[in-house]
ChimeraX commands (.cxc) that place a marker at each C-alpha (Angstrom):
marker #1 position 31.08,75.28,44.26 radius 0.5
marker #1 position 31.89,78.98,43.24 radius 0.5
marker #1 position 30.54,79.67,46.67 radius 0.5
marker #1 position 33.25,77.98,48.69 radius 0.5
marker #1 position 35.93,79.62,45.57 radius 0.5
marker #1 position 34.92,82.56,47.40 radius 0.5
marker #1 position 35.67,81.34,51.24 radius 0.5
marker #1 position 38.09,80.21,49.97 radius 0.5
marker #1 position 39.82,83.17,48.55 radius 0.5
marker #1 position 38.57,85.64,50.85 radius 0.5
marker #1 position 40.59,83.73,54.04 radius 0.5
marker #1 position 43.66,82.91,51.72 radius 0.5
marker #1 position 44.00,86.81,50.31 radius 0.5
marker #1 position 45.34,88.13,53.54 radius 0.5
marker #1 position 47.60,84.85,54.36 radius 0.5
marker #1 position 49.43,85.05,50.91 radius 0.5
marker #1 position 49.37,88.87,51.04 radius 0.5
marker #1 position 51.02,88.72,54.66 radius 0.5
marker #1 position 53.60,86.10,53.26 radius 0.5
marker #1 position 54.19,88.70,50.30 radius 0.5
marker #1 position 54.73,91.54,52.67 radius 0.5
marker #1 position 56.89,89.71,55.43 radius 0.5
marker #1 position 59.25,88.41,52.62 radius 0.5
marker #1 position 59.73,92.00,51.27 radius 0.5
marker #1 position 59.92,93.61,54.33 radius 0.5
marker #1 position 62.45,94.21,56.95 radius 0.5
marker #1 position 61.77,94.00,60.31 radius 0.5
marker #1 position 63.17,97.40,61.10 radius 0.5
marker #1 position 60.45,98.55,59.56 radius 0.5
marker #1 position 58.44,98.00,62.83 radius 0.5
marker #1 position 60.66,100.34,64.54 radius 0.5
marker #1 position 58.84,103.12,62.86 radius 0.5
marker #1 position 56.06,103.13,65.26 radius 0.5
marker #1 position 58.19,104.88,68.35 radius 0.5
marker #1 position 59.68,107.02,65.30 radius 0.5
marker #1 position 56.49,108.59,64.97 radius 0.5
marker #1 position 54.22,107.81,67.52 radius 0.5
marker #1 position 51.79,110.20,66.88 radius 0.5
marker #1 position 50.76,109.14,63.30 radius 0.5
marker #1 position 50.23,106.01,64.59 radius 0.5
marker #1 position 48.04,107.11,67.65 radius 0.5
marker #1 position 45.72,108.99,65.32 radius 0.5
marker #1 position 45.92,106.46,62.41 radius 0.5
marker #1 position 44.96,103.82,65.41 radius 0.5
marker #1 position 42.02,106.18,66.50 radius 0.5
marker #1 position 40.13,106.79,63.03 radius 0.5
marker #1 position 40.19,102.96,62.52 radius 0.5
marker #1 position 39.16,101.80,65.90 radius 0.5
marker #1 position 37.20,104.72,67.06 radius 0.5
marker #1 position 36.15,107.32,64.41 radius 0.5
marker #1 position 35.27,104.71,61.24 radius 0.5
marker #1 position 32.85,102.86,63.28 radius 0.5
marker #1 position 31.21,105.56,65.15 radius 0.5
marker #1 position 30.75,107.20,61.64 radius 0.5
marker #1 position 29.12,104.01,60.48 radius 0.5
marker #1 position 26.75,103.86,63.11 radius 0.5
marker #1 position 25.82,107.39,62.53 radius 0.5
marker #1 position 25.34,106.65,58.66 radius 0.5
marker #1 position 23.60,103.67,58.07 radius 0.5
marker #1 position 21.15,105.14,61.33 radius 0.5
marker #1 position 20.52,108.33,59.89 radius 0.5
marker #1 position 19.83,106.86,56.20 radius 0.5
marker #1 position 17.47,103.99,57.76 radius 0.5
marker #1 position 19.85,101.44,55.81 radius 0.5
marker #1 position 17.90,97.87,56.18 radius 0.5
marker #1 position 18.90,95.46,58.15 radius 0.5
marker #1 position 21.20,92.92,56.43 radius 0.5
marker #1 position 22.78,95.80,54.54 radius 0.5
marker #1 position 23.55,98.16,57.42 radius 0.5
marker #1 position 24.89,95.02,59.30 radius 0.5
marker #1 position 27.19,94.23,56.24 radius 0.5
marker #1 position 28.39,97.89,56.41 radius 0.5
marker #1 position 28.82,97.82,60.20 radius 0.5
marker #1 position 31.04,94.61,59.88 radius 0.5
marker #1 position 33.35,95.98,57.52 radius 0.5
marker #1 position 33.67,98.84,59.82 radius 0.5
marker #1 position 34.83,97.42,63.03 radius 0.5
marker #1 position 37.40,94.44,60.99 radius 0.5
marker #1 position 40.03,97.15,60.16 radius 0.5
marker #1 position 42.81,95.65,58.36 radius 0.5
marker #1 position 42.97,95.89,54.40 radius 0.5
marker #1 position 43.22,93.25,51.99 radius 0.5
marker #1 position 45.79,94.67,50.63 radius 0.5
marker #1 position 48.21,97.43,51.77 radius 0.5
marker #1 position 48.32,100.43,50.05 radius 0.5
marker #1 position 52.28,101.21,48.47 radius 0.5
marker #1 position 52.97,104.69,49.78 radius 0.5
marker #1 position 54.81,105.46,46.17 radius 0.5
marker #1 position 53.81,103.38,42.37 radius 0.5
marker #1 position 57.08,102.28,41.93 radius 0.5
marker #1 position 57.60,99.09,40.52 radius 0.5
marker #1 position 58.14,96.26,42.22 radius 0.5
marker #1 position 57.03,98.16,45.64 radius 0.5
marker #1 position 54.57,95.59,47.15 radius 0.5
marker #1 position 53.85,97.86,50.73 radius 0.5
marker #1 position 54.59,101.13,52.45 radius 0.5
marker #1 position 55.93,100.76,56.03 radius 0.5
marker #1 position 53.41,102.55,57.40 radius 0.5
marker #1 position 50.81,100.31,56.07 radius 0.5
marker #1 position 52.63,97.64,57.25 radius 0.5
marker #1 position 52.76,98.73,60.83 radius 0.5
marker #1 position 48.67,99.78,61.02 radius 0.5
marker #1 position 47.97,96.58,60.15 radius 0.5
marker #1 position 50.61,95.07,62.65 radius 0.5
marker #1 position 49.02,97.36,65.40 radius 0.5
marker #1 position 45.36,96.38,64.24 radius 0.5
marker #1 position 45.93,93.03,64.17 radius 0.5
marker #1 position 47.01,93.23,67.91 radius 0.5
marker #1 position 44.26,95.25,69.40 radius 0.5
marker #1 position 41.62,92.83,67.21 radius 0.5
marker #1 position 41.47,90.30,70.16 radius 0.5
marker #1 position 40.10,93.42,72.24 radius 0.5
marker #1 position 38.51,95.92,69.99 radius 0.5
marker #1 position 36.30,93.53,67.65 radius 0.5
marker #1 position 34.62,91.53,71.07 radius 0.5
marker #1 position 33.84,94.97,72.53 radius 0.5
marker #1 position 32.38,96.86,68.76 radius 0.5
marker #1 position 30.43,93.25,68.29 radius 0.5
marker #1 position 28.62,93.32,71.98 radius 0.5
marker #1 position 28.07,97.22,70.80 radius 0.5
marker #1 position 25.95,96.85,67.55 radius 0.5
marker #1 position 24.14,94.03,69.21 radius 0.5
marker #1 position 22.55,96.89,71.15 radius 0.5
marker #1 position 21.68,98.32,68.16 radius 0.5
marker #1 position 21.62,95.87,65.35 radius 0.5
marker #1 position 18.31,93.40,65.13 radius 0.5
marker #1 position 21.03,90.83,64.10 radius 0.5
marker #1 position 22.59,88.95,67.22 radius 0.5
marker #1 position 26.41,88.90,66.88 radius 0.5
marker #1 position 29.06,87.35,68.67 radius 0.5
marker #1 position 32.54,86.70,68.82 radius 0.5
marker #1 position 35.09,85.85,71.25 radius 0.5
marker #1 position 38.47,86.98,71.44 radius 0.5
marker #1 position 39.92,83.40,71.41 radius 0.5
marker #1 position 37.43,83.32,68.24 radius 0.5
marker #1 position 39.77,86.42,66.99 radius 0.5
marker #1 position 42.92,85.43,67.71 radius 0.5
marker #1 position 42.20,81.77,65.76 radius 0.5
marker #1 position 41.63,83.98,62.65 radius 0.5
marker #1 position 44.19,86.91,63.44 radius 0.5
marker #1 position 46.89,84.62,64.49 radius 0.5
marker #1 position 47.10,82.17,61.20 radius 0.5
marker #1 position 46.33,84.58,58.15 radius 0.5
marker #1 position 48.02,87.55,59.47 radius 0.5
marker #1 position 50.48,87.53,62.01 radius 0.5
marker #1 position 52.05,83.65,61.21 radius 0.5
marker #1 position 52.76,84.69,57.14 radius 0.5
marker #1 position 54.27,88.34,58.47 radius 0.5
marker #1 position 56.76,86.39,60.93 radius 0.5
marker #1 position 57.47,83.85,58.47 radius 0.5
marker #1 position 58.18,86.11,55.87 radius 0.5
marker #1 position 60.51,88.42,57.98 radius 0.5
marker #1 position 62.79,85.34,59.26 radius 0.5
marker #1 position 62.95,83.82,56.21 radius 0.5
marker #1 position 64.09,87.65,54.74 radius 0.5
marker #1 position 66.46,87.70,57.59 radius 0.5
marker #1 position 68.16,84.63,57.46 radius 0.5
marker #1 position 68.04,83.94,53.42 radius 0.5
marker #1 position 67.10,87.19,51.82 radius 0.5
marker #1 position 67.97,86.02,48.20 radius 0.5
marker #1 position 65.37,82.75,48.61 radius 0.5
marker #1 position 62.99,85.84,50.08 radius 0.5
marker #1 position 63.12,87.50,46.85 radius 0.5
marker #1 position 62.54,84.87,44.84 radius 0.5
marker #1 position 59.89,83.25,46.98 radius 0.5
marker #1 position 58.33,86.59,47.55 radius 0.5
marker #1 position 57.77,87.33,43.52 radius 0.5
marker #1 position 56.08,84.05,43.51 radius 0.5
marker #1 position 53.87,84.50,46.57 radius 0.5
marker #1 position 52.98,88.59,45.59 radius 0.5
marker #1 position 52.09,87.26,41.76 radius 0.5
marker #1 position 49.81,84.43,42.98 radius 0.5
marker #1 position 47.64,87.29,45.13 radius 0.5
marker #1 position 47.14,88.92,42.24 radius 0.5
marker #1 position 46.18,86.26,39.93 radius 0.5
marker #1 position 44.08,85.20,42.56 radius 0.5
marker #1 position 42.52,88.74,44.02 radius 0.5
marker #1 position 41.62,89.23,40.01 radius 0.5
marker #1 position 39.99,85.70,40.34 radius 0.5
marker #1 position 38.02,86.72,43.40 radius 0.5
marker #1 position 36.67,89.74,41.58 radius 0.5
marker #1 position 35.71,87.65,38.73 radius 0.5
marker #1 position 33.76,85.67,40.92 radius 0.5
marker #1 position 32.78,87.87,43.36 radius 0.5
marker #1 position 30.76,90.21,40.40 radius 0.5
marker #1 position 29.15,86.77,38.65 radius 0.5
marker #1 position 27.60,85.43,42.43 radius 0.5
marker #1 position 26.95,88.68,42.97 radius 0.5
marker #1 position 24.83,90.32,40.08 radius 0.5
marker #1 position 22.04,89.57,41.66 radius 0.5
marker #1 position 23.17,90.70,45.23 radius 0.5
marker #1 position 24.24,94.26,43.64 radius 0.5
marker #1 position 20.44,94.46,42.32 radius 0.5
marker #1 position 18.81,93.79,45.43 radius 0.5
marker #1 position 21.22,96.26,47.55 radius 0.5
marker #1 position 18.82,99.14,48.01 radius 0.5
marker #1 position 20.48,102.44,47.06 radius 0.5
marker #1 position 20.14,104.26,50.07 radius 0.5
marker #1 position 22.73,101.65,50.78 radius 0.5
marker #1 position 25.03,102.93,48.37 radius 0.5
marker #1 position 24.74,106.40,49.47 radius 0.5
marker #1 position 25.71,105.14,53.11 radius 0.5
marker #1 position 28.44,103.08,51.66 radius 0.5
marker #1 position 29.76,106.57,49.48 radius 0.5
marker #1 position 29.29,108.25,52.95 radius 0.5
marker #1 position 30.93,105.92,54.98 radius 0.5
marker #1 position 34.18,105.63,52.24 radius 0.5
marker #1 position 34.56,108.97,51.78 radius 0.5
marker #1 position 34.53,110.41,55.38 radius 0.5
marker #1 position 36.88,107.06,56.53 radius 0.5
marker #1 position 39.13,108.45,53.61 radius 0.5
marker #1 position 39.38,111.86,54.88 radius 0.5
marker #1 position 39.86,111.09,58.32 radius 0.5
marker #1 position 42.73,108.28,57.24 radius 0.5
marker #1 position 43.82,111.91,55.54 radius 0.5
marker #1 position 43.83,113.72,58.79 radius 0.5
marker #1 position 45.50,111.11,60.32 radius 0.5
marker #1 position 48.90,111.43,58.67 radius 0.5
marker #1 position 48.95,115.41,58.96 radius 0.5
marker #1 position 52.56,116.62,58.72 radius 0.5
marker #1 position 53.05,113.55,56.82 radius 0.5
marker #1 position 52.49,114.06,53.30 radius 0.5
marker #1 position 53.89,111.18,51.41 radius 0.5
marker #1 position 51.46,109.20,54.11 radius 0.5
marker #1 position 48.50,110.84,53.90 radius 0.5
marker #1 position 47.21,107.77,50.36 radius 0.5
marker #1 position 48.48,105.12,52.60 radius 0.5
marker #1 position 46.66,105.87,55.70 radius 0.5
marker #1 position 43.25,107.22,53.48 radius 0.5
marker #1 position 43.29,103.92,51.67 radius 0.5
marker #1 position 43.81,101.86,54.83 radius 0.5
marker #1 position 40.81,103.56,56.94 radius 0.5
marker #1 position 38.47,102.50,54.63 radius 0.5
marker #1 position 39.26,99.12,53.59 radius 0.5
marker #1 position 38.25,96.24,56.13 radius 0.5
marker #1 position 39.35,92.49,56.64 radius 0.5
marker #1 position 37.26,90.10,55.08 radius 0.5
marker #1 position 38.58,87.24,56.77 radius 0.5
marker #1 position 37.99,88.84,60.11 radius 0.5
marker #1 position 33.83,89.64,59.25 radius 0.5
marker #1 position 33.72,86.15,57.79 radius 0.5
marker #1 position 35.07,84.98,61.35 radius 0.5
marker #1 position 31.64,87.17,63.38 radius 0.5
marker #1 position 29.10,85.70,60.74 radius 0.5
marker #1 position 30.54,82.16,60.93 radius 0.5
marker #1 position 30.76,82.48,64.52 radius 0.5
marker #1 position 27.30,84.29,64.94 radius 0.5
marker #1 position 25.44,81.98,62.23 radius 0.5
marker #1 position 27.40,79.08,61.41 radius 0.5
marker #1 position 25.16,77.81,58.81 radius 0.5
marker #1 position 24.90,81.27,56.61 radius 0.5
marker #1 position 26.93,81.27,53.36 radius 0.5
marker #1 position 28.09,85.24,53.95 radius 0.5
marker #1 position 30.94,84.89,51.59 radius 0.5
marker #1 position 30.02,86.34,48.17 radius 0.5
marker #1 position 27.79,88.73,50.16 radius 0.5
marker #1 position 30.82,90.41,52.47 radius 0.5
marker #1 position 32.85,90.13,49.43 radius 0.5
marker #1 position 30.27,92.18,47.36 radius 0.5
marker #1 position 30.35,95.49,49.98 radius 0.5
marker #1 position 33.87,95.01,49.77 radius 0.5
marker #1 position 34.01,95.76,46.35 radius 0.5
marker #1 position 31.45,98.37,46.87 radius 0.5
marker #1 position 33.39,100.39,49.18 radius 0.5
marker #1 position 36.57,99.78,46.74 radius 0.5
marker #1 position 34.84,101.41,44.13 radius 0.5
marker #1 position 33.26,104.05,46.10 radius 0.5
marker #1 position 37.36,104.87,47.22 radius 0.5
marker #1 position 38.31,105.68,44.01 radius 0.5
marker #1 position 37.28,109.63,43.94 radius 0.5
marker #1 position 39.50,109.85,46.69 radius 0.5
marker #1 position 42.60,107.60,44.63 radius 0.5
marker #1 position 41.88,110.09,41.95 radius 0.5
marker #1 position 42.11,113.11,44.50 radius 0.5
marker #1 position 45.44,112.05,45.50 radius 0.5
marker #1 position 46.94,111.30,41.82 radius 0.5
marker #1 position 45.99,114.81,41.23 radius 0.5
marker #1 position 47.30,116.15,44.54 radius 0.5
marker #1 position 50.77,114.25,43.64 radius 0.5
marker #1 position 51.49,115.37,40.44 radius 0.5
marker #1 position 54.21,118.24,40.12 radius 0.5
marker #1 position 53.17,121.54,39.70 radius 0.5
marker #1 position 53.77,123.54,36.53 radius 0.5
marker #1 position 56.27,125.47,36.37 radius 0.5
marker #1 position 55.66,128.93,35.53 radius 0.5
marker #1 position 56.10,131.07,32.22 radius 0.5
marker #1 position 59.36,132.56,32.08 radius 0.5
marker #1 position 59.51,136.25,31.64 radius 0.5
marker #1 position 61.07,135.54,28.11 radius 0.5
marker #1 position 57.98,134.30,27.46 radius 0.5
marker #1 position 55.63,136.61,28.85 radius 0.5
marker #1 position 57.67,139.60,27.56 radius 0.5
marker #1 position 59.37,138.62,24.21 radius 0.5
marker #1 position 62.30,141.08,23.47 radius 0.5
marker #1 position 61.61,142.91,20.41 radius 0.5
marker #1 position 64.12,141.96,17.43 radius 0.5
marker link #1:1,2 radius 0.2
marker link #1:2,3 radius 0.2
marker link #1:3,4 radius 0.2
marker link #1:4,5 radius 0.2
marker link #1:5,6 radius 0.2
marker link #1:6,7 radius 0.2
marker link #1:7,8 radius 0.2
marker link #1:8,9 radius 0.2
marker link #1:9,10 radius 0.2
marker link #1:10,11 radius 0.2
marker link #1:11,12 radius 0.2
marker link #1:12,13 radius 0.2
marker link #1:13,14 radius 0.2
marker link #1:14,15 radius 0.2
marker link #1:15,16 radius 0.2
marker link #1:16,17 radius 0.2
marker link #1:17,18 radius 0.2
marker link #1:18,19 radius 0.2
marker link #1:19,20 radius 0.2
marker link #1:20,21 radius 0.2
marker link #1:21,22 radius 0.2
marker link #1:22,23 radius 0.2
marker link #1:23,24 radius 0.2
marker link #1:24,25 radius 0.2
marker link #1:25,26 radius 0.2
marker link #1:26,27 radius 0.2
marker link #1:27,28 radius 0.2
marker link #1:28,29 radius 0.2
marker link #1:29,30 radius 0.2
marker link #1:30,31 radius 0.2
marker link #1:31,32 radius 0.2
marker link #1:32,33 radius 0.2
marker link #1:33,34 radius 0.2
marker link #1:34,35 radius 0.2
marker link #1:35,36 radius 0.2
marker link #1:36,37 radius 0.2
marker link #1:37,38 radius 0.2
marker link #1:38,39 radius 0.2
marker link #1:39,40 radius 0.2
marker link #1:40,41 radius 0.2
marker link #1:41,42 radius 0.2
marker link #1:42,43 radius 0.2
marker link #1:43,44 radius 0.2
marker link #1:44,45 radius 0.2
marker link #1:45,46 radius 0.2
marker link #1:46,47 radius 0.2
marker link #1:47,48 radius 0.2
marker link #1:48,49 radius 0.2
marker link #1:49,50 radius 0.2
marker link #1:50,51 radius 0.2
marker link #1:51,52 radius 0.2
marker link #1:52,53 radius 0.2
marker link #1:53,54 radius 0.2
marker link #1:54,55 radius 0.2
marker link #1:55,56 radius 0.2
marker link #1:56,57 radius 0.2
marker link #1:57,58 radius 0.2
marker link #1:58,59 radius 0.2
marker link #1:59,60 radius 0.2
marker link #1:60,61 radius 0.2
marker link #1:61,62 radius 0.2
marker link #1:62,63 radius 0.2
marker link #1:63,64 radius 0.2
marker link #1:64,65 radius 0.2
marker link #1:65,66 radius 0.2
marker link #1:66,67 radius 0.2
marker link #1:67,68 radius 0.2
marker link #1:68,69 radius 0.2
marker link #1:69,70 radius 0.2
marker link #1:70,71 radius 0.2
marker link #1:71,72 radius 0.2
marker link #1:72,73 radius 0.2
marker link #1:73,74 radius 0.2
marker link #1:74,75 radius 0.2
marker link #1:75,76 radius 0.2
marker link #1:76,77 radius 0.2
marker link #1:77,78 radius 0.2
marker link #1:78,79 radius 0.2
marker link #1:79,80 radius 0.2
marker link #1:80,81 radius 0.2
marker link #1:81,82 radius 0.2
marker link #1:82,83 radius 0.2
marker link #1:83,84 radius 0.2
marker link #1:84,85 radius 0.2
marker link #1:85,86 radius 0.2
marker link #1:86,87 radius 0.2
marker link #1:87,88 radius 0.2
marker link #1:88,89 radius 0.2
marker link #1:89,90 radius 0.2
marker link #1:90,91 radius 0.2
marker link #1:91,92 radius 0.2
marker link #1:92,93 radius 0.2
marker link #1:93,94 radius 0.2
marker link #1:94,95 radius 0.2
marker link #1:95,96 radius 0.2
marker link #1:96,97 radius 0.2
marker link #1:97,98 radius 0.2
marker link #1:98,99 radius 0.2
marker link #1:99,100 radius 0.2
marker link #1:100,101 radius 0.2
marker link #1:101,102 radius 0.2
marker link #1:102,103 radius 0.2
marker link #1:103,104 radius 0.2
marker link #1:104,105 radius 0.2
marker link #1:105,106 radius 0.2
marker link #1:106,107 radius 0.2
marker link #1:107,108 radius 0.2
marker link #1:108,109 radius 0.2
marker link #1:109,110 radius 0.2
marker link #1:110,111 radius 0.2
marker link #1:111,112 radius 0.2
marker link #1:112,113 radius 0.2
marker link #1:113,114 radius 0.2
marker link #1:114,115 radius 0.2
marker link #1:115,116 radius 0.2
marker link #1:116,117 radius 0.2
marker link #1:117,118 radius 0.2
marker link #1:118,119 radius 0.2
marker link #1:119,120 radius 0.2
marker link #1:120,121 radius 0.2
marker link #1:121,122 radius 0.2
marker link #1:122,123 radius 0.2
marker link #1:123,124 radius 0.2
marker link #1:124,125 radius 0.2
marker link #1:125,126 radius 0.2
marker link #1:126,127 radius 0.2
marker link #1:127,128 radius 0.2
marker link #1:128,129 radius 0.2
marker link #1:129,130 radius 0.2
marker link #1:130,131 radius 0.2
marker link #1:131,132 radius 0.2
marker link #1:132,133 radius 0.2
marker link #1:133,134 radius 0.2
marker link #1:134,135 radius 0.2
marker link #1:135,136 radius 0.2
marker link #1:136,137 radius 0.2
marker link #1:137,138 radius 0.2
marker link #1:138,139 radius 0.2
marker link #1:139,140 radius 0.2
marker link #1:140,141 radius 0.2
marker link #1:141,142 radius 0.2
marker link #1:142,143 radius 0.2
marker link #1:143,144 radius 0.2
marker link #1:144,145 radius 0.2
marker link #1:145,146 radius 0.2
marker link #1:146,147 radius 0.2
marker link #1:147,148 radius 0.2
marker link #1:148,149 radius 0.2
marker link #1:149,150 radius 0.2
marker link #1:150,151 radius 0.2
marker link #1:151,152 radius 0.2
marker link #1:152,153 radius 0.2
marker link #1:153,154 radius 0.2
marker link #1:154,155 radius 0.2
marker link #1:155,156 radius 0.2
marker link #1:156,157 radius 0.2
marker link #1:157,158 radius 0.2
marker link #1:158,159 radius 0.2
marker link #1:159,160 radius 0.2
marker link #1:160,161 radius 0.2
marker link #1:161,162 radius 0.2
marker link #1:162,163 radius 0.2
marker link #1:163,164 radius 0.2
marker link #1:164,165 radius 0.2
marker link #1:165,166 radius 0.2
marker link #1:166,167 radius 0.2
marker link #1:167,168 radius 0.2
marker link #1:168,169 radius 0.2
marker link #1:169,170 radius 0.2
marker link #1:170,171 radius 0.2
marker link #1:171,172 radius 0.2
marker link #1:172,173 radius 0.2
marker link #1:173,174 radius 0.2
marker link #1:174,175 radius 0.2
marker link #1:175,176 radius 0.2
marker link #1:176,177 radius 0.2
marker link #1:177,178 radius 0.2
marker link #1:178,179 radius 0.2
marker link #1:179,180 radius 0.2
marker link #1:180,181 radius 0.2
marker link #1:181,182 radius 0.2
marker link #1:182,183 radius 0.2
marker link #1:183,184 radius 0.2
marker link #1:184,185 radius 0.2
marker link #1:185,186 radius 0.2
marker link #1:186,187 radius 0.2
marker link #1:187,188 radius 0.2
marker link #1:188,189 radius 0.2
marker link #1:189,190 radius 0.2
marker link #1:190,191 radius 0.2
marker link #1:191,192 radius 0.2
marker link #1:192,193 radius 0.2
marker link #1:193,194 radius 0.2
marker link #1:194,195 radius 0.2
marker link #1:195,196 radius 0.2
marker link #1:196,197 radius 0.2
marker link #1:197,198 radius 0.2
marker link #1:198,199 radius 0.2
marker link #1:199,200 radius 0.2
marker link #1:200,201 radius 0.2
marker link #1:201,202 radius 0.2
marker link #1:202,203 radius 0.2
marker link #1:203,204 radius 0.2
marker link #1:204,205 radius 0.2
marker link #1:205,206 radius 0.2
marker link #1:206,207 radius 0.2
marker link #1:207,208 radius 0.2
marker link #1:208,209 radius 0.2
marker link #1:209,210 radius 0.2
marker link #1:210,211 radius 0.2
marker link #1:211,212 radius 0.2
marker link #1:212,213 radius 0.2
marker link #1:213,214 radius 0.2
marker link #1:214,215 radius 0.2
marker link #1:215,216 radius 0.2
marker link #1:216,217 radius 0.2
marker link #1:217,218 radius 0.2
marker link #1:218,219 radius 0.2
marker link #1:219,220 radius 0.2
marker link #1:220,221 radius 0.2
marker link #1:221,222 radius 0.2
marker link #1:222,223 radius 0.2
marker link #1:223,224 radius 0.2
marker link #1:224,225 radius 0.2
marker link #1:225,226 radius 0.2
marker link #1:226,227 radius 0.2
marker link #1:227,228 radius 0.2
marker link #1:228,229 radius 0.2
marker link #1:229,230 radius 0.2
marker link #1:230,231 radius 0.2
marker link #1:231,232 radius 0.2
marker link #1:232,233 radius 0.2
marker link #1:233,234 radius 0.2
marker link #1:234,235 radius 0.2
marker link #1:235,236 radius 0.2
marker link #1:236,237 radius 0.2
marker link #1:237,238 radius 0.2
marker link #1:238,239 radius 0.2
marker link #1:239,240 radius 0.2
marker link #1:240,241 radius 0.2
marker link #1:241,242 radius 0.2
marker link #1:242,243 radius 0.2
marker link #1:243,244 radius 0.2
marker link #1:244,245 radius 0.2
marker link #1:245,246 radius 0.2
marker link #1:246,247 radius 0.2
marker link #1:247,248 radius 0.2
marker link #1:248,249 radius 0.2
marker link #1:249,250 radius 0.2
marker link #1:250,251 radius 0.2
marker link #1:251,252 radius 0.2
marker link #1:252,253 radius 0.2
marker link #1:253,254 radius 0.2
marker link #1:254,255 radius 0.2
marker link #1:255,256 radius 0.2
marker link #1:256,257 radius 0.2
marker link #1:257,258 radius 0.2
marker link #1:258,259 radius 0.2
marker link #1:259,260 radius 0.2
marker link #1:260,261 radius 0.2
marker link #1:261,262 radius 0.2
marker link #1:262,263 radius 0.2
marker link #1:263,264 radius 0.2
marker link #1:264,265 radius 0.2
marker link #1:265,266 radius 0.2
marker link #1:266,267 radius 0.2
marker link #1:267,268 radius 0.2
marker link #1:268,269 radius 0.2
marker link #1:269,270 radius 0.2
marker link #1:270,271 radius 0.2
marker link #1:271,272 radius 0.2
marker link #1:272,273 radius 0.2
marker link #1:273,274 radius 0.2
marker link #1:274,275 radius 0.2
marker link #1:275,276 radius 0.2
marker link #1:276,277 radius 0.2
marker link #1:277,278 radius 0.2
marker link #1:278,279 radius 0.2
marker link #1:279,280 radius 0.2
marker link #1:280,281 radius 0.2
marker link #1:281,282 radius 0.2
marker link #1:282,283 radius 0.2
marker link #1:283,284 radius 0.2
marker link #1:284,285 radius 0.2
marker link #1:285,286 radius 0.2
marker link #1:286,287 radius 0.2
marker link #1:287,288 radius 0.2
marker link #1:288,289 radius 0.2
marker link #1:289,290 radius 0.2
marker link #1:290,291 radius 0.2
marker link #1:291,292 radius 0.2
marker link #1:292,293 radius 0.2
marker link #1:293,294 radius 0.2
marker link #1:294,295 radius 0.2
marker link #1:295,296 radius 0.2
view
C-alpha cells in the first residue's frame, strides 16, 4: 500500500508542480532563452553532458556496487528537478524564470538525450536498461509539458482564476512533497542502512561537483548562479521511474529512487548554505568617528 503512495506521489509531484508553475508564470518568460543564450547553452551542457560524465567517473572510481551506482547513474541522466529552485525567498515566489526555462529546454531534448545516456551505461552498467524515446515522450509529455501549457493559457486568458487556482495547486505539492518524505524515510529505513557508504561519498561527490558546475554555468549572472546550482543536481523522478519500469516492469523501484533522491537533497545543502552566506550584505565598515573618537 505505502509502496504505490510512493508511485504515486513521485509521478504526481512534477504534474502538480508544472500546473503550479504554468499558472504563475507568464509565457514571456520563455523569451528569456534568446535573451541570454549563453547561460542557457552552458546550463544545457552541465546537465546533459558534464553531470553524467562526472557520475560515471565517480561511482567507477569509488567501485560503488551495482544497484547503488545504477540508482546514482539514473538520477544523473533524468535532469529536471522536482521542484524549481526560486531565484529570490520572497514570499509567495513559487519559480525563477530561469528555472523555468532549463526545465522547458530539458524536457525537450529528453526524447533524445535519455535513449542515447541509457544505451551508454548499458555498456558499462551490469544492469540492462532501456528506454525508447516514444517511452520518454509518454512520461515527458503528460507530467511536464501538458500542466506548463495548461497553466500558461489558463494565466493568459483568466489570470484572476490562475491565482486562485494556482495557491491551491502550489499548497497541495507541498502538503503532498512533505507526505512523500514522510513516507519515503519510513519504507526506507532499512534501504538507508543497507546503502554502503562508499555510496554516500559518491553521492556527496556527485552533488557537490553538479552544484559547482550549475555555479559555473550562470557566470556573469549572479542572482542565477542558486537557481542553476540547485537545478544541476536535482533529477526527475518520474523520468528514472519511466527506465526501471520500462527496463524491469515487475521491480517496485519507487521508495528506492525516492530514497537517493533525498540523499542527494541532503547532500545539496552545504552548497544552499554556501549561497545564504554568499547573499547576505556585507558589513558596512567602522566609520572613522568610530575608529578615531574626537577627544572632548
Amino acid at each position: 500500500m505505502l509502496m504505490t503512495v510512493v508511485s504515486f506521489l513521485l509521478q504526481y509531484l512534477v504534474f502538480s508542480l508544472m500546473l503550479s508553475i504554468g499558472l504563475s508564470a507568464e509565457p514571456r518568460e520563455l523569451r528569456e532563452i534568446v535573451r541570454r543564450p549563453r547561460l542557457y547553452l552552458r546550463a544545457l551542457l552541465v546537465m546533459e553532458l558534464g553531470i553524467p560524465l562526472l557520475a560515471i567517473v565517480v561511482v567507477t572510481g569509488l567501485g560503488v556496487a551495482p544497484l547503488g551506482a545504477t540508482m546514482l547513474l539514473l538520477v544523473a541522466i533524468c535532469p529536471g528537478a522536482p521542484f524549481i529552485p526560486s531565484a529570490t525567498k520572497a514570499k509567495g515566489a513559487t519559480h525563477s524564470t530561469v528555472g523555468l526555462n532549463l526545465l522547458v529546454l530539458v524536457s525537450l531534448l529528453a526524447p533524445l538525450a535519455i535513449p542515447v545516456w541509457v544505451a551508454i551505461l548499458d555498456r558499462i552498467s551490469p544492469f540492462e536498461l532501456a528506454i525508447t524515446p516514444a517511452q520518454v515522450l509518454a512520461r515527458v509529455v503528460p507530467t511536464v509539458l501538458a500542466p506548463l501549457v495548461l497553466g500558461l493559457v489558463v494565466r493568459r486568458v483568466v489570470p484572476r482564476v490562475a491565482d486562485v487556482v494556482g495557491r491551491a495547486v502550489h499548497y497541495f505539492f507541498l502538503v503532498a512533497f512533505a507526505v512523500a518524505i514522510v513516507v519515503v524515510c519510513y519504507l526506507g529505513a532499512t534501504v538507508f542502512l543497507d546503502i554502503a557508504p562508499r555510496t554516500y561519498l559518491a553521492a556527496a561527490i556527485i552533488v557537490a561537483g553538479s552544484a559547482l558546475m550549475g555555479y559555473w554555468a550562470a557566470t556573469g549572472y549572479r542572482d542565477e548562479q542558486r537557481t542553476t546550482g540547485v537545478a544541476a543536481v536535482l533529477g526527475n523522478p518520474g523520468l528514472a521511474l519511466a527506465i526501471v519500469a520500462a527496463s524491469y516492469p515487475g521491480f517496485k523501484a519507487g521508495a528506492l529512487i525516492a530514497v537517493y533522491l533525498l540523499v542527494r537533497k541532503l547532500a545539496l545543502v552545504p552548497f544552499e548554505l554556501w549561497m545564504k552566506r554568499r547573499a547576505r550584505p556585507a558589513a558596512s565598515p567602522p566609520s572613522v568617528d568610530r575608529l578615531h573618537p574626537v577627544a572632548s
